[in-house]
N, CA, C and O atoms as CSV, one atom per row, in Angstrom:
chain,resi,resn,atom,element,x,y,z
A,1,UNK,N,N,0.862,-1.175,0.000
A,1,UNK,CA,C,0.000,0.000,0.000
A,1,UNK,C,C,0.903,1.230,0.000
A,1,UNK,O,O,1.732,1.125,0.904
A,2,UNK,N,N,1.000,2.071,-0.519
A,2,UNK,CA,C,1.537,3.234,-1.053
A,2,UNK,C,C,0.864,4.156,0.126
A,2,UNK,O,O,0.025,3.914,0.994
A,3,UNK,N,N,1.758,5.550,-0.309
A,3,UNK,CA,C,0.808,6.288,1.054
A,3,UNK,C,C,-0.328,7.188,0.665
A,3,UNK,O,O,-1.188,7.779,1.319
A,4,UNK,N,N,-0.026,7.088,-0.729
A,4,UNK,CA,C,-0.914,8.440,-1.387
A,4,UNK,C,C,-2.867,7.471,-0.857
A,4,UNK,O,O,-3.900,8.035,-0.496
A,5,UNK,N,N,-2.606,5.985,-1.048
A,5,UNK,CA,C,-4.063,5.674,-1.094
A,5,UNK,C,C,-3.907,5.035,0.764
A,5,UNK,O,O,-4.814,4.733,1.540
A,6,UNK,N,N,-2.709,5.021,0.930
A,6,UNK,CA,C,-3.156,5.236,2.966
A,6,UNK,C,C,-3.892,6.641,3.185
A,6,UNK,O,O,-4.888,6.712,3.904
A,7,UNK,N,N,-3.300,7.868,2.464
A,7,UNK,CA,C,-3.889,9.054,3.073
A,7,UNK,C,C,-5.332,8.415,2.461
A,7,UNK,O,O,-6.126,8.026,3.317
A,8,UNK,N,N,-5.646,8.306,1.334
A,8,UNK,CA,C,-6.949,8.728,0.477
A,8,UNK,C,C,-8.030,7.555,1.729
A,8,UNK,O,O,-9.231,7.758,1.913
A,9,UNK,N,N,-7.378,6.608,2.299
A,9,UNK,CA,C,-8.375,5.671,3.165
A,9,UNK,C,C,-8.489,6.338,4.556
A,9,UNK,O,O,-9.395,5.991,5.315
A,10,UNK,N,N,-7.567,7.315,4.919
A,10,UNK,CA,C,-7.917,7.749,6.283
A,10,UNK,C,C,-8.585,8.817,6.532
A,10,UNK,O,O,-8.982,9.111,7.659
A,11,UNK,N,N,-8.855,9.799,5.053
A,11,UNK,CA,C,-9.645,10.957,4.718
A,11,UNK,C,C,-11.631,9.948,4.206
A,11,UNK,O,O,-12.711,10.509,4.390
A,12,UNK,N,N,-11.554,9.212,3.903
A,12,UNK,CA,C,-12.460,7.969,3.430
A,12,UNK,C,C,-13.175,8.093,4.903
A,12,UNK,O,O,-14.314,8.520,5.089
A,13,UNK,N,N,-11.970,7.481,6.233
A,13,UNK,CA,C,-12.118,7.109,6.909
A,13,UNK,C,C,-12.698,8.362,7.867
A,13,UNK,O,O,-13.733,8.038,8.449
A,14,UNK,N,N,-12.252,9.687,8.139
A,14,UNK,CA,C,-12.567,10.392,8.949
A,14,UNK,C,C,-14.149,11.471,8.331
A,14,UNK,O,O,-14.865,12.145,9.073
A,15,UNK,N,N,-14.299,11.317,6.853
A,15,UNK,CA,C,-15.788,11.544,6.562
A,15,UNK,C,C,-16.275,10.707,6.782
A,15,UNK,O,O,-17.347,11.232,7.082
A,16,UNK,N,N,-16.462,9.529,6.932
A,16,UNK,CA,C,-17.404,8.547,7.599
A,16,UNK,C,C,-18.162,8.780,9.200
A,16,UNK,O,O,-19.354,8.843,9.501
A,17,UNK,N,N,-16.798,8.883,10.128
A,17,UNK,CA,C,-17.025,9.057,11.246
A,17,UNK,C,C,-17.434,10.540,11.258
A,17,UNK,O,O,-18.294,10.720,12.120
A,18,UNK,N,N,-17.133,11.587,10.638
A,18,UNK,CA,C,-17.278,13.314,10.656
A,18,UNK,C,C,-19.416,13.019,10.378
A,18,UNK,O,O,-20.359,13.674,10.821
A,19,UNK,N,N,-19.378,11.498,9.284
A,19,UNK,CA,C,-20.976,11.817,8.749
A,19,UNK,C,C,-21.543,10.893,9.545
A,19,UNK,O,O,-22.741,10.782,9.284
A,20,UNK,N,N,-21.060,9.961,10.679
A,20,UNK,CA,C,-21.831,9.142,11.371
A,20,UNK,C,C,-21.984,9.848,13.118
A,20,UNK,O,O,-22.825,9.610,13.984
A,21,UNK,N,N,-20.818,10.746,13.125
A,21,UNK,CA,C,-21.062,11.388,14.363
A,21,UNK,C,C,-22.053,12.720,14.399
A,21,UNK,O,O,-22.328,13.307,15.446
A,22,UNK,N,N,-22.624,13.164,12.873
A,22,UNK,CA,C,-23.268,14.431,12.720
A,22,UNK,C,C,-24.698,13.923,12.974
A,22,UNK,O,O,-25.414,14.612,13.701
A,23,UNK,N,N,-25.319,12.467,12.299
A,23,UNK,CA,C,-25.847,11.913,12.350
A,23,UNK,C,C,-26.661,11.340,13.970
A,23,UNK,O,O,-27.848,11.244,14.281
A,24,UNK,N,N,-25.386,11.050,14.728
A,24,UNK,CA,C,-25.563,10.938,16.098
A,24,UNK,C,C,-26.556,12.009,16.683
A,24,UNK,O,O,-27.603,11.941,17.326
A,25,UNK,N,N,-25.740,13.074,16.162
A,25,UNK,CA,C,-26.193,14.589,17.143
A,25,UNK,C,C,-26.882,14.733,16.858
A,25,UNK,O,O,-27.693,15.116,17.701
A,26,UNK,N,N,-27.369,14.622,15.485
A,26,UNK,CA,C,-29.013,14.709,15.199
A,26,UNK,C,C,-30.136,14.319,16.151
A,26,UNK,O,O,-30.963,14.875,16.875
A,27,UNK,N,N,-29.699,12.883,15.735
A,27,UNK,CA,C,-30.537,11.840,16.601
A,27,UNK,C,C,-31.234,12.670,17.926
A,27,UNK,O,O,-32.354,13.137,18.131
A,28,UNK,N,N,-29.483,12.571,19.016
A,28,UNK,CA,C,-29.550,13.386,19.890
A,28,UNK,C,C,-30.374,14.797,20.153
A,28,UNK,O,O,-31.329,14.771,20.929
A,29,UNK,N,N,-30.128,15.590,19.730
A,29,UNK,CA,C,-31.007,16.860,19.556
A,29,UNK,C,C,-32.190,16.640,18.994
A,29,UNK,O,O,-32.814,17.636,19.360
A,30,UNK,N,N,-33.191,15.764,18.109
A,30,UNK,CA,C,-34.307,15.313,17.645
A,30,UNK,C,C,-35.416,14.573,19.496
A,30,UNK,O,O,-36.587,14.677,19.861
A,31,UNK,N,N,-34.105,13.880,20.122
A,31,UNK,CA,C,-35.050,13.141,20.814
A,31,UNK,C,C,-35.446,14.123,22.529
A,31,UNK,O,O,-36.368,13.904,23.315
A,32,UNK,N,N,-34.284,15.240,22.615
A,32,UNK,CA,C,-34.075,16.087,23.471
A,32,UNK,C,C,-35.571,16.999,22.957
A,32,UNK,O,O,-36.327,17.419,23.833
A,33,UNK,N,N,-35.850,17.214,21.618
A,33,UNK,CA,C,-36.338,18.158,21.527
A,33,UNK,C,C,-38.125,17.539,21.762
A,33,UNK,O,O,-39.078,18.250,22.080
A,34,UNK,N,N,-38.147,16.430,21.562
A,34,UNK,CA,C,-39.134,15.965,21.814
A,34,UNK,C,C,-39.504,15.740,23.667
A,34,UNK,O,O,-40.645,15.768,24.128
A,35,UNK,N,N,-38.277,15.533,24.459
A,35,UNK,CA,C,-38.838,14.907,25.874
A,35,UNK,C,C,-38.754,16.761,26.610
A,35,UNK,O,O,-38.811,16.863,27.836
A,36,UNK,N,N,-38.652,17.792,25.922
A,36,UNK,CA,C,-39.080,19.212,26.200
A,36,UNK,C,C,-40.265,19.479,25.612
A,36,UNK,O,O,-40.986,20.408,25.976
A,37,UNK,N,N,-40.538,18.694,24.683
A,37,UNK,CA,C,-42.243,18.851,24.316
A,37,UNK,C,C,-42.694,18.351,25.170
A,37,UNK,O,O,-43.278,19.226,25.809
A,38,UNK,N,N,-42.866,16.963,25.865
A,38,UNK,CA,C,-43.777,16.319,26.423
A,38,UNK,C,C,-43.692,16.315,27.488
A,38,UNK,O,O,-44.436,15.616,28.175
A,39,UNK,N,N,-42.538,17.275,28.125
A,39,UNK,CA,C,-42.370,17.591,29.489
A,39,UNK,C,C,-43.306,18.923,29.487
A,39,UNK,O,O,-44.311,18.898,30.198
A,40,UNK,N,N,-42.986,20.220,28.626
A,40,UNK,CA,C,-43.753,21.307,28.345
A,40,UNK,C,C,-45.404,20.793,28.839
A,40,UNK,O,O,-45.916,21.325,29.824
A,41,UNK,N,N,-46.241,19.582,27.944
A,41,UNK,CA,C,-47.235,19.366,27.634
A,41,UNK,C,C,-47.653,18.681,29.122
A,41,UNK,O,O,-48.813,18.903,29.470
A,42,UNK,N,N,-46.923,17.971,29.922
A,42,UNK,CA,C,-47.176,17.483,31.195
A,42,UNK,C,C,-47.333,18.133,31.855
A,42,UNK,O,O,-48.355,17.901,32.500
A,43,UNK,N,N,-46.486,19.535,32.310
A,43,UNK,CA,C,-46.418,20.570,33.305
A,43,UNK,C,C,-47.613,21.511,32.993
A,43,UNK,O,O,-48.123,22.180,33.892
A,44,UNK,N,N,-48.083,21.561,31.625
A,44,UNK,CA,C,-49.004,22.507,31.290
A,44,UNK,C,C,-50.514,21.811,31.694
A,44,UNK,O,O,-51.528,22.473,31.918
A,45,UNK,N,N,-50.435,20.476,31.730
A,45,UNK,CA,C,-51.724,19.518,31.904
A,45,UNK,C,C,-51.580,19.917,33.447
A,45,UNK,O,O,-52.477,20.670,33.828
A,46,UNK,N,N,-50.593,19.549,34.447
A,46,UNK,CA,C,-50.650,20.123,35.856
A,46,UNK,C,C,-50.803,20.616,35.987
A,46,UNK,O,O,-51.702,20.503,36.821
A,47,UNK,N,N,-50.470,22.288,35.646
A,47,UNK,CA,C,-50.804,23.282,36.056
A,47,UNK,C,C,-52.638,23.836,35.465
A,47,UNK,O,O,-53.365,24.659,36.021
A,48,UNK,N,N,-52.878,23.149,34.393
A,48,UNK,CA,C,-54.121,23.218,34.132
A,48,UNK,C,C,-55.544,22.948,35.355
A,48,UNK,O,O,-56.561,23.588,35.620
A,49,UNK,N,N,-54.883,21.546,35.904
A,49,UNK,CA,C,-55.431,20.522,36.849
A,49,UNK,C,C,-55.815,21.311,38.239
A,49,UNK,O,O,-56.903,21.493,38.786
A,50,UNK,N,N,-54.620,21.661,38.550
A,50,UNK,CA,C,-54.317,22.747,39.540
A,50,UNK,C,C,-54.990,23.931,39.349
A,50,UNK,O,O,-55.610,24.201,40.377
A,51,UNK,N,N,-55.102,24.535,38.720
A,51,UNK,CA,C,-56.116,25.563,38.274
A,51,UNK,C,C,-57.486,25.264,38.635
A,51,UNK,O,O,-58.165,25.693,39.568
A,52,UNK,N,N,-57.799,24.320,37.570
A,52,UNK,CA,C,-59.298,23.972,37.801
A,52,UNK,C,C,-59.686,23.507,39.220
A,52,UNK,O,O,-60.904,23.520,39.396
A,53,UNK,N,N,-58.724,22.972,40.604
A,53,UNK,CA,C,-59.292,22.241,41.604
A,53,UNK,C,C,-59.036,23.848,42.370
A,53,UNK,O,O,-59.834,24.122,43.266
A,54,UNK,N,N,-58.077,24.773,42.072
A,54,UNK,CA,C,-57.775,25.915,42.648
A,54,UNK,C,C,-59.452,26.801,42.447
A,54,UNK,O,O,-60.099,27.312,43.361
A,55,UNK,N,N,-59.735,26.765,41.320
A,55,UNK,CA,C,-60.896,27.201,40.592
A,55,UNK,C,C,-62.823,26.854,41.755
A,55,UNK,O,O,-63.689,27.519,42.323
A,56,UNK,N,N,-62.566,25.768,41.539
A,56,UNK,CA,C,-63.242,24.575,41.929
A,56,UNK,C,C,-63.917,25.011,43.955
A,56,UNK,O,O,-65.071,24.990,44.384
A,57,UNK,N,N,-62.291,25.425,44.867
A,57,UNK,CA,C,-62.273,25.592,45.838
A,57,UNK,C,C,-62.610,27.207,46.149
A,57,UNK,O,O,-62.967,27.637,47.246
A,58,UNK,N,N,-62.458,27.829,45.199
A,58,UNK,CA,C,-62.838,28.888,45.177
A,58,UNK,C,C,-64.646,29.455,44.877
A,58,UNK,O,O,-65.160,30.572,44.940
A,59,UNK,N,N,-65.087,28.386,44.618
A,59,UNK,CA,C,-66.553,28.747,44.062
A,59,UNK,C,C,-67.322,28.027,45.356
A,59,UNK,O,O,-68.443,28.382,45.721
A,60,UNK,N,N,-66.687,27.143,45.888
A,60,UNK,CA,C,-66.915,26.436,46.738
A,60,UNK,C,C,-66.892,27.005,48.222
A,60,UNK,O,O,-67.766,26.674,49.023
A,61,UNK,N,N,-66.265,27.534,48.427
A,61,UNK,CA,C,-65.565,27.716,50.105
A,61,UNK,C,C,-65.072,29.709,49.307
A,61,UNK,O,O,-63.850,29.807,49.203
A,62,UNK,N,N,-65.522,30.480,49.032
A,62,UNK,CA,C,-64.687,31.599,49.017
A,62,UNK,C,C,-64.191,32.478,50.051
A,62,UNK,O,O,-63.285,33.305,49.950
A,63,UNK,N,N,-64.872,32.207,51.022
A,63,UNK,CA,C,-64.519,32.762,52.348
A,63,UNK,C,C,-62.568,32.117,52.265
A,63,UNK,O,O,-61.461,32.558,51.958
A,64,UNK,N,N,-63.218,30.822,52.780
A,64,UNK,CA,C,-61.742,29.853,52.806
A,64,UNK,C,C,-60.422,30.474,52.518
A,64,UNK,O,O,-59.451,30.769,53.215
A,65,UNK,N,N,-60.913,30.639,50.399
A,65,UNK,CA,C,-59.946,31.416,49.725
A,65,UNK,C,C,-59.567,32.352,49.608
A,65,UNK,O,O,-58.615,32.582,48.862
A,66,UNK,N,N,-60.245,33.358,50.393
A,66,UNK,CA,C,-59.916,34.842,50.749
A,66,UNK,C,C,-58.989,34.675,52.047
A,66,UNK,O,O,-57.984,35.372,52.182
A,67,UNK,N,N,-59.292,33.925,52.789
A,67,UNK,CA,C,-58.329,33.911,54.343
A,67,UNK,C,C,-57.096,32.927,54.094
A,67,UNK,O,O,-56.177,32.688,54.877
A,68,UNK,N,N,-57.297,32.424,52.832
A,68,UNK,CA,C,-56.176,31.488,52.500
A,68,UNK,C,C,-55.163,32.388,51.962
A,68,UNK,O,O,-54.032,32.383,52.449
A,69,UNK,N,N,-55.527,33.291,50.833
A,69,UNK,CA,C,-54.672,34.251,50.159
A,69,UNK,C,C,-54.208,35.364,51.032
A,69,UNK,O,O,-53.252,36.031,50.635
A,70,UNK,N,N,-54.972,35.748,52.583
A,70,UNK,CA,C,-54.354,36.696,52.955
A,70,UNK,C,C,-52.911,35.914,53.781
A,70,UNK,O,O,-51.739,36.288,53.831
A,71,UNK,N,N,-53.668,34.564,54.430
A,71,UNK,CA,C,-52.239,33.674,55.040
A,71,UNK,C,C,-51.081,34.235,54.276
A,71,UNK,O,O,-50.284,35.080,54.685
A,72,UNK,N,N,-51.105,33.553,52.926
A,72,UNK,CA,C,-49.915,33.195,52.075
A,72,UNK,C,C,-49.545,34.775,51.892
A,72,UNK,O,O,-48.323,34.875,51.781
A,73,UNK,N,N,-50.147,35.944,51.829
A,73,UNK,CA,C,-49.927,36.913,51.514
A,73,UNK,C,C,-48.790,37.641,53.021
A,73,UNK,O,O,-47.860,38.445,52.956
A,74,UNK,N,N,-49.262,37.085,53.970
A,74,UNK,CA,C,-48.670,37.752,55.322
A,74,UNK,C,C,-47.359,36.924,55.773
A,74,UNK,O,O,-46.430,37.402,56.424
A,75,UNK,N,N,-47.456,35.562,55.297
A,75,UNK,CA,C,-46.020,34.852,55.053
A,75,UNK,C,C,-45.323,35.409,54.105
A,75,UNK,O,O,-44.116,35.406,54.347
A,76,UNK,N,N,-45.694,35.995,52.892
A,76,UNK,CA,C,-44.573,36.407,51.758
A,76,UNK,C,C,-43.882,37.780,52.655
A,76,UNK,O,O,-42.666,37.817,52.843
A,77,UNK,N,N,-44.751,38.822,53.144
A,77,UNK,CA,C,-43.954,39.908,53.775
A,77,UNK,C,C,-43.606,39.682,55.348
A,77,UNK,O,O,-43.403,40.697,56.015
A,78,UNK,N,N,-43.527,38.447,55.963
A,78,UNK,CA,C,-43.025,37.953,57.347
A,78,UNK,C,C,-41.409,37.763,56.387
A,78,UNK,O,O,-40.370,38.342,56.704
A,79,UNK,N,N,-41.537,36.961,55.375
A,79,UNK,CA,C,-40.179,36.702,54.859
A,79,UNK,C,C,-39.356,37.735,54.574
A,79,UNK,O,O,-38.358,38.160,55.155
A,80,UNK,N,N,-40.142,38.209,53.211
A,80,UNK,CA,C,-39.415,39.703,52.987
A,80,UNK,C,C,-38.845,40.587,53.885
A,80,UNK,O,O,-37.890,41.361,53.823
A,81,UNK,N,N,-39.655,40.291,54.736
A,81,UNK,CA,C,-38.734,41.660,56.100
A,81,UNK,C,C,-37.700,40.948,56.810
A,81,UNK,O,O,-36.761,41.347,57.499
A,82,UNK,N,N,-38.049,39.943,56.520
A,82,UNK,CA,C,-36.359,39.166,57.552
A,82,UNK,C,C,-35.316,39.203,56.468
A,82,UNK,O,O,-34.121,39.145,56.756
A,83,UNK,N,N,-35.659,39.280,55.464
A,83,UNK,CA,C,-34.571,39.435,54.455
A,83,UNK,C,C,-33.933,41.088,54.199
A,83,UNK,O,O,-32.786,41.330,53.825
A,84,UNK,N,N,-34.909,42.023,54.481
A,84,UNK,CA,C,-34.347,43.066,54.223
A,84,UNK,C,C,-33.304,43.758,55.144
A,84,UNK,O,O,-32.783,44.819,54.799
């Protein structure tokens, strides 16, 4: 084997791997981009869920949810002031 067709097999050789590793990343980035869809589409079904039982307790009990929101409201500035 001569070297002119050693080079011509190791240039052969490194577009192969240059077109089987581009190929990879594809893959890669194709299946990433999908488990951020169906993570997107899960969190959006929860937070939907959550809504509606948030919704739900509110038509139900509104007293409840008025003394519930001032709670959470008097914990956010109990915090805030220990922080400032």
């Amino acid at each position: 084997m001569d070297g002119a067709q050693l080079k011509e097999d190791v240039q052969q050789a490194t577009r192969t791997i240059q077109d089987k590793l581009a190929e990879g990343i594809g893959k890669v980035q194709e299946r990433m981009e999908q488990g951020v869809r169906r993570s997107g589409d899960q969190t959006r079904s929860a937070l939907n869920s959550l809504n509606d039982q948030f919704g739900e307790l509110v038509h139900e009990s509104p007293l409840i949810a008025i003394g519930g929101a001032f709670a959470v409201g008097y914990l956010i500035a109990k915090v805030a002031r220990a922080f400032k």
